[in-house]
Structures are given as C-alpha cells and as structure tokens.
C-alpha angles and dihedrals in degrees: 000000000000090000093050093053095047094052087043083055098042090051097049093051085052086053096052098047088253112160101234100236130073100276086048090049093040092052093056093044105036113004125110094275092041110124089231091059098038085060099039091051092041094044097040095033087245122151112210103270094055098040081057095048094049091052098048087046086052095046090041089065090041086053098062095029087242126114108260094248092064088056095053095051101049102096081213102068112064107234104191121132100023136096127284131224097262100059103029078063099055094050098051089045078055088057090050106051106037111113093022106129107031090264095113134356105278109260109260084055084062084058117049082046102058089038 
C-alpha cells in the first residue's frame, strides 16, 4: 500500500511540473505562488515575508509546546527574527474576523477550497 501511494505521489508531482526534492515539494506547498499562501496573503492582507514570519514565530512556539509570548519574553530564547506581539495579534484578529459579515467565505473555507 505505501509503495502504491508513493508512486501515486511521485507521479502526480511529475505531472504537476514539481521538482522531486524538498525545496521542490516546499515551493508547491508553501512558496509565494503556493495556493495555500495566495489565499492566506489575499485573505489576511500579508505580503510573503510576513506570511513566512508569522508562520516561523507559530511553529517556533509549537516547537517547544509554550505560547509564543512566553517565548518572547524569556531573556534566555533568542527571539530575533520572529514576530512580535503587536502584530502576531493583528493578524490573528485578521483570522478571526475574515468572512464575518457575508462579505467573503471564512478563511479556513478559502482554504479547504483551494487545497
């Protein structure tokens, strides 16, 4: 069954142009012209670099099992690089809010549809 899959997989990539290595792999799922981040900068007003920056900074605080704020305020994690408070919190006001309204499908709708 696993072999089946992964030659499912590999032919599908083949099929879709995807260079069959994990920058080719990361590019279609996650890059700039990924559908997952066309909808998440459309949907959250984001351009690339800060969709990828909210994203490390979210993963960051998955990594260690802590909310990211914790993590910003311990002198002993260095925090460069990621994403502070004020505009984590925008943007998951931003989450929160798309598709209320009527005026446009929530977000994770966007989503599940473009995926």
């Amino acid at each position: 069954q696993l072999v089946a899959e992964y030659d499912a997989l590999e032919n599908r990539l083949e099929e879709l142009g995807v260079d069959r290595n994990v920058l080719g792999l990361f590019q279609h799922l996650f890059g700039e012209k990924s559908r997952f981040a066309q909808v998440m900068m459309r949907g959250l007003e984001l351009d690339y670099s800060e969709l990828c920056t909210f994203m490390a900074t979210f993963y960051r605080g998955a990594q260690f099992g802590l909310p990211v704020k914790r993590l910003e305020e311990d002198d002993e994690v260095i925090f460069d690089g990621y994403m502070k408070e004020n505009a984590r919190n925008r943007i998951w006001n931003k989450i929160a809010s798309v598709g209320q309204g009527g005026g446009q499908q929530y977000l994770w709708l966007q989503l599940q549809t473009a995926l």
